[in-house]
C-alpha positions as CSV (number, residue, x, y, z in Angstrom):
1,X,21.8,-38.9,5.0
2,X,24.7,-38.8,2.6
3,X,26.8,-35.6,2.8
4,X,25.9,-33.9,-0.8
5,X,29.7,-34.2,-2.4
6,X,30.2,-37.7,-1.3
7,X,26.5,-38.2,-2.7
8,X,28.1,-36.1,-5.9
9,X,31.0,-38.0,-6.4
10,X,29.9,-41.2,-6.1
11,X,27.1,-40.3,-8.7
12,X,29.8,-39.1,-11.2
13,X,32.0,-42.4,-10.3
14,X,29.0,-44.6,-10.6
15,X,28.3,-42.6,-14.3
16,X,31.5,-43.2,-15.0
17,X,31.7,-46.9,-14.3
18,X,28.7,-47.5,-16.4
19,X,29.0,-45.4,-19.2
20,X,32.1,-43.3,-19.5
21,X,35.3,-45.9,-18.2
22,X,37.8,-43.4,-18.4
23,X,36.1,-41.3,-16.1
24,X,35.8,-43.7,-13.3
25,X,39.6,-44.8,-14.1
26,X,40.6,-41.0,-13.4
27,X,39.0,-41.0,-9.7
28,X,37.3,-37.6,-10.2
29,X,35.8,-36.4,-6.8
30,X,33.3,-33.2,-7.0
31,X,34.4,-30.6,-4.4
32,X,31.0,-28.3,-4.9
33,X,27.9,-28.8,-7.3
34,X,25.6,-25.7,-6.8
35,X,23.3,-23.6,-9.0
36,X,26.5,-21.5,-9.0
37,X,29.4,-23.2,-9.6
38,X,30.3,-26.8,-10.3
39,X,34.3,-28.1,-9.2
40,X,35.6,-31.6,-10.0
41,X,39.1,-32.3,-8.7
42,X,41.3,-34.9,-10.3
43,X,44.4,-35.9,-8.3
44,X,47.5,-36.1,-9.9
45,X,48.6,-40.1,-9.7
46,X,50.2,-42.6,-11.9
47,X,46.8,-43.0,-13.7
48,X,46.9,-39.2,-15.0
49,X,50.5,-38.1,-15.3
50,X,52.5,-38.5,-18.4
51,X,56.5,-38.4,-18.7
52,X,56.9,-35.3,-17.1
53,X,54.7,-35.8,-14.4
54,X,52.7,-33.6,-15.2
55,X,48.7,-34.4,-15.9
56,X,48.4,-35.8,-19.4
57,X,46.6,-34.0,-21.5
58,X,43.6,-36.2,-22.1
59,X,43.0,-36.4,-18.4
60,X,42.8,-32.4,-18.4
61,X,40.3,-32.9,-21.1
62,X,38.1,-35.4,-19.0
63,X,38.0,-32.8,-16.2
64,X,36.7,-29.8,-18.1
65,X,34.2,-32.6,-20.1
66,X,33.1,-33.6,-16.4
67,X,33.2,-30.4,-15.2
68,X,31.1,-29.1,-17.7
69,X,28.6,-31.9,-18.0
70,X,28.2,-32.1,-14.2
71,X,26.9,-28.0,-14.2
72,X,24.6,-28.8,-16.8
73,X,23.0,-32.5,-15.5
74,X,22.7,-30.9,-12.4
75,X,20.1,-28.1,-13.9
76,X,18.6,-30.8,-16.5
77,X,17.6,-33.1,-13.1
78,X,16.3,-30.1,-11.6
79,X,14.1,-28.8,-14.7
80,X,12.4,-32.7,-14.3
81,X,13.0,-33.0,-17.9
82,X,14.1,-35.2,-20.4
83,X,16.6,-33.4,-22.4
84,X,19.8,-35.1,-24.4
85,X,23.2,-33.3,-23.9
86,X,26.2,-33.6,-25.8
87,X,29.3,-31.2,-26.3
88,X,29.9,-30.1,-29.9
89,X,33.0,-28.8,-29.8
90,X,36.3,-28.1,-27.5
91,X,38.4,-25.6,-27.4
92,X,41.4,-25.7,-24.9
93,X,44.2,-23.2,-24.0
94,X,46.9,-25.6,-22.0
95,X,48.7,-22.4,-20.0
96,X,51.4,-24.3,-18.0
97,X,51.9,-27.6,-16.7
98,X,49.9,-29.3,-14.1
99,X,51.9,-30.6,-11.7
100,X,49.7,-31.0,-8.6
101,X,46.3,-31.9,-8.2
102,X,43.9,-29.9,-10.8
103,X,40.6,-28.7,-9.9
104,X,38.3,-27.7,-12.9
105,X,35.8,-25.1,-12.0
106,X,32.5,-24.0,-13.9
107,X,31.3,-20.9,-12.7
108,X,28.3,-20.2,-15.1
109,X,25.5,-22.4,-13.3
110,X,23.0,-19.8,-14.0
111,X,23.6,-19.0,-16.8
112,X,23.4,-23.0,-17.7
113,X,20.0,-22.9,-15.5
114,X,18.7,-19.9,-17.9
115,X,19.9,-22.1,-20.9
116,X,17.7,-25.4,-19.7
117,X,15.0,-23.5,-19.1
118,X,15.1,-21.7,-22.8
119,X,15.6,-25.4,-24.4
120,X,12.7,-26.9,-22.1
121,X,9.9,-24.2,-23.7
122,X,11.3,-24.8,-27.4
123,X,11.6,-28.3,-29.5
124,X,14.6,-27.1,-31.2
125,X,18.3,-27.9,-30.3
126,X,19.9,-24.9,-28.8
127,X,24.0,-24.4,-28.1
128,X,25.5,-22.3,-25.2
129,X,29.8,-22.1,-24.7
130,X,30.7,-23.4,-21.4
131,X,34.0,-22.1,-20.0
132,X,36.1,-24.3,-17.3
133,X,39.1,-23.3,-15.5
134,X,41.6,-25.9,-14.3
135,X,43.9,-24.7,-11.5
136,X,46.6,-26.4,-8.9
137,X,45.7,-25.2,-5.8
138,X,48.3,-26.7,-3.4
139,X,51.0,-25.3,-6.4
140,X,49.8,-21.7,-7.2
141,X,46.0,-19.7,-7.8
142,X,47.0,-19.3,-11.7
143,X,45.2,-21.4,-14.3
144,X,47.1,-24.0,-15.9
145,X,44.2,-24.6,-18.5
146,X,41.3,-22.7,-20.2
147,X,38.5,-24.4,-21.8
148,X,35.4,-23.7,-23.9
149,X,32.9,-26.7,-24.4
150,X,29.9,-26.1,-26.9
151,X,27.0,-27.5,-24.8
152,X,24.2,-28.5,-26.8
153,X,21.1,-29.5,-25.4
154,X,17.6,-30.6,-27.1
155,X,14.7,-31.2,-25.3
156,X,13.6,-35.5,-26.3
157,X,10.1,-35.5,-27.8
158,X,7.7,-38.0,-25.8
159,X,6.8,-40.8,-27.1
């Protein structure tokens, strides 16, 4: 059997390679998916830098949009439903250059677990903020981004 973040990651590749290019270009790996807490690193290469060599700020954007959308696929799989997800809106607070590695972190996979469950038992489309973290790790423990997605999930109607 597959080791579950190898198993992750090359889900989130394979999404990528199909339907979100940039994604798979940017190499994402996932670090930890659990009804916790959801952690995508993206390394810091000649794909993702800019001029300062630091990571561009699109790829930071990607991360907390993976990020994000891995926590909440991960609970709409589980629920056995069919529900369409989207973000609606993005908020992001760029604190400091990453120069290193960045790992973006979800930590509200129950509250996202609550939320699928609440848009399962109604036909209605239902928001919820998501809030990622995005970190160096090998650099310091202080954030070098904030982010708040708009998650907004609706139940498909069977047909």
């Amino acid at each position: 059997m597959i080791p579950p973040k190898y198993r992750d990651t090359a889900m989130v590749r394979a999404f990528g390679l199909f339907k979100v290019p940039l994604l798979f270009w940017i190499s994402p790996s996932v670090k930890e998916l659990s009804d916790k807490r959801c952690v995508v690193k993206i390394p810091l290469s000649r794909r993702t830098k800019n001029h300062l060599n630091s990571m561009y700020f699109g790829v930071l954007a990607c991360g907390a949009d993976a990020a994000g959308g891995l926590a909440a696929m991960k609970m709409i799989i589980n629920s056995g439903e069919n529900i369409s997800l989207a973000f609606k809106d993005f908020h992001a607070e760029f604190l400091k250059r990453a120069e290193g590695d960045t790992y973006f972190t979800c930590d509200q996979g129950e509250e996202i677990k609550a939320f699928v469950e609440k848009v399962v038992a109604s036909d209605e489309r239902h928001h919820m903020p998501v809030r990622i973290t995005a970190t160096c790790p090998d650099i310091d423990d202080e954030p070098v981004a904030e982010f708040t997605l708009t998650l907004s999930l609706k139940k498909k109607s069977k047909k």
